[in-house]
C-alpha positions in Angstrom: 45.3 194.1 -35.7 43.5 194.1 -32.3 40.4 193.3 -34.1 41.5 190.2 -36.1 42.6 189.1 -33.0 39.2 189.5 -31.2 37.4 188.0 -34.3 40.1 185.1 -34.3 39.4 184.4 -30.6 35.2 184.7 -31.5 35.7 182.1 -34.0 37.3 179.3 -31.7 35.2 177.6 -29.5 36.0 177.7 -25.1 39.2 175.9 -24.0 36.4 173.9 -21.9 34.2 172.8 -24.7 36.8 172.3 -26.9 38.3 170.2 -24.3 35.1 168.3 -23.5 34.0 167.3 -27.1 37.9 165.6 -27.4 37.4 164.1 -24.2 34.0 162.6 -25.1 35.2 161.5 -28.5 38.7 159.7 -26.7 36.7 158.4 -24.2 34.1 156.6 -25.8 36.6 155.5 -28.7 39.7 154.7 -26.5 38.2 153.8 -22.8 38.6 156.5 -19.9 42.0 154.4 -18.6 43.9 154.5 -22.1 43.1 158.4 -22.6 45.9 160.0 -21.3 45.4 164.1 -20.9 48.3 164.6 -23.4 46.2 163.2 -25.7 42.9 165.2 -24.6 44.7 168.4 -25.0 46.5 167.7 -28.4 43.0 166.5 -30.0 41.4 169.7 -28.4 44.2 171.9 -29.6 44.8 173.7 -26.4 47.6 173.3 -23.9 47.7 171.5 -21.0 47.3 174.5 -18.7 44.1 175.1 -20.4 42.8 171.6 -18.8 43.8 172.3 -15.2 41.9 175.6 -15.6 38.7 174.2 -16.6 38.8 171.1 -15.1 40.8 170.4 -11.5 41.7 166.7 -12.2 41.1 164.0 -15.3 38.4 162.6 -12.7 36.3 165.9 -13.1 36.7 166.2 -16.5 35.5 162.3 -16.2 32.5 163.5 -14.5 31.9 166.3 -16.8 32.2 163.9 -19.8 29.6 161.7 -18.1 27.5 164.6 -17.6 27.4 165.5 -21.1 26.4 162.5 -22.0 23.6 161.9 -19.7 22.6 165.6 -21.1 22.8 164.2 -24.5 20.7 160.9 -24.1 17.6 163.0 -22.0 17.9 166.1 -25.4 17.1 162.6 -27.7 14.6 161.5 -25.4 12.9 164.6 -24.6 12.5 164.3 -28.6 11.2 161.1 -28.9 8.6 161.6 -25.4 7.4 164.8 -26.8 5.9 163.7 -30.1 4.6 160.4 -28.3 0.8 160.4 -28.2 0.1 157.5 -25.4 1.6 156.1 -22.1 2.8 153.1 -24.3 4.1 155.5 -26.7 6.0 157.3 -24.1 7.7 154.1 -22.6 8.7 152.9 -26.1 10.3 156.8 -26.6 12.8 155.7 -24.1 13.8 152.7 -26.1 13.6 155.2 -28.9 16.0 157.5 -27.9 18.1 154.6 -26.6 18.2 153.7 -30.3 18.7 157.1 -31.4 21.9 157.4 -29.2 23.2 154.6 -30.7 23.2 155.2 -34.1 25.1 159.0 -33.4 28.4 158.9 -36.1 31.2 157.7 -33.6 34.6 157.7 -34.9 35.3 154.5 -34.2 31.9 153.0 -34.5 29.4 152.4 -31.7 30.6 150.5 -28.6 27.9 150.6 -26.6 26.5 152.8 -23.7 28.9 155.1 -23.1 28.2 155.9 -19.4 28.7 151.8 -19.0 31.6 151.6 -20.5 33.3 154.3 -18.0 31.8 153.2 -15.0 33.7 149.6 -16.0 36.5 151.1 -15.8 36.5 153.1 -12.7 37.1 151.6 -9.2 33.9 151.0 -6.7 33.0 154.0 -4.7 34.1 156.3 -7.5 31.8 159.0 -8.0 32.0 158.5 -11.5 30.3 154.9 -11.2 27.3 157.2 -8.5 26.3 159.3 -11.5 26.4 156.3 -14.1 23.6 154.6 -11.2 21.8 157.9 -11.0 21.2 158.1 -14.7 20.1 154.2 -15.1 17.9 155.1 -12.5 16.4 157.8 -14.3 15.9 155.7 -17.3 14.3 153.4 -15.0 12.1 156.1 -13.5 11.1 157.4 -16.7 10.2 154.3 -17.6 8.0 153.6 -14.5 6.6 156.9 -14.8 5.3 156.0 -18.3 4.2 152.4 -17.5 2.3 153.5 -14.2 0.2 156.0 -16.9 -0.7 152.6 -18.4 -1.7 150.9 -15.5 -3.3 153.6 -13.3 -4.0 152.0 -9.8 -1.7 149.0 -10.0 1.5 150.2 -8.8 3.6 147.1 -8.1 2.6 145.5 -11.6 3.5 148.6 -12.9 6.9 148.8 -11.0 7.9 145.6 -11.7 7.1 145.9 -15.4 9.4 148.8 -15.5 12.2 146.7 -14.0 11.4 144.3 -16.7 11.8 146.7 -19.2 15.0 148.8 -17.7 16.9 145.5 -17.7 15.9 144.8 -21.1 16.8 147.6 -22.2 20.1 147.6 -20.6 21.1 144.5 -21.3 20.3 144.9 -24.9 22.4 147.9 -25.0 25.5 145.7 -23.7 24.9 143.0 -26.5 24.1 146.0 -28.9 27.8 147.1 -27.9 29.4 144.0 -28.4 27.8 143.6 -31.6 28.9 147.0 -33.0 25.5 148.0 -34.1 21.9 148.3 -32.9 20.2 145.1 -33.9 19.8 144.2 -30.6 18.3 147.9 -29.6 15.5 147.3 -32.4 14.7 143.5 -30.7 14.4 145.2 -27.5 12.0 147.6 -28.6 9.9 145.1 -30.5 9.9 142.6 -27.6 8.8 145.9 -24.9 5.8 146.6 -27.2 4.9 143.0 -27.6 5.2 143.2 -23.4 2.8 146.6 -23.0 0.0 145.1 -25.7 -0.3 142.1 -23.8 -0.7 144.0 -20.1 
């Protein structure tokens, strides 16, 4: 009997990624406000003890969540940048994976950039809304990075292209999110390659 029990236990994932993957799925579907832990633990089928000892608060399994997902945008993009052949290849991978993230199966269909969506609704100074800054600056340094490949020896053309191109891409994202789908993504990424052929 003990071993059905260990093979039992073997086959069900960690309390802490099982709780994670129904957070992320509530979260993006239902907004981080309107997810109560009740329903966290009943969609991760574990009890509510199980939360408090893998995560001390909801706000730290808010910042895991947002975590994960930064994790799960750079795995697309680290993709899309490796197969990329030229600096203008390499910026349009970040639109890419942008793309990419979008069209992942959500539940509920796609809302938009997760990370933005939470950060709307937590309160300034939350360290939640910090980590949604630090990965849009990321993007925007990867971006920069890539552009500054393109235009070796003019670094504030180059920086202010990215800046161009970070806000496209963001704001696309937002309208992209309104819209339910990633029409607005694809524009983006056309309109950024029309921007780096005429540099």
């Amino acid at each position: 009997m003990a071993s059905s029990e260990g093979q039992s236990a073997t086959k069900r994932p960690p309390a802490r990624a099982s709780l994670l993957k129904a957070a992320a799925r509530l979260f993006y579907a239902d907004g981080v406000s309107a997810t109560g832990i009740d329903s966290i633990t009943a969609a991760a089928g574990v009890a509510k003890k199980s939360l408090y000892n893998n995560f001390t608060s909801k706000a730290d399994l808010v910042a895991a969540y947002l975590a994960a997902r930064h994790e799960e945008w750079l795995t697309l993009y680290r993709g899309r940048v490796a197969v990329a052949t030229s600096p203008r290849e390499r910026v349009l991978a970040v639109f890419d994976a942008y793309i990419d993230h979008a069209n992942f199966a959500y539940e509920h269909g796609f809302r938009g950039c997760g990370l933005l969506n939470a950060a709307a609704e937590l309160p300034a100074g939350a360290p939640g809304r910090q980590a949604v800054r630090q990965h849009k600056e990321e993007v925007e340094g990867l971006l920069l990075k890539h552009v500054a490949e393109l235009l070796l020896g003019r670094d504030e053309t180059a920086a202010r292209v990215a800046r161009h191109l970070a806000f496209l891409l963001e704001g696309s994202m937002a309208r992209a999110g309104l819209e339910g789908e990633d029409g607005c993504l694809q524009e983006a990424r056309m309109i950024a390659a029309q921007m780096l052929e005429e540099l």
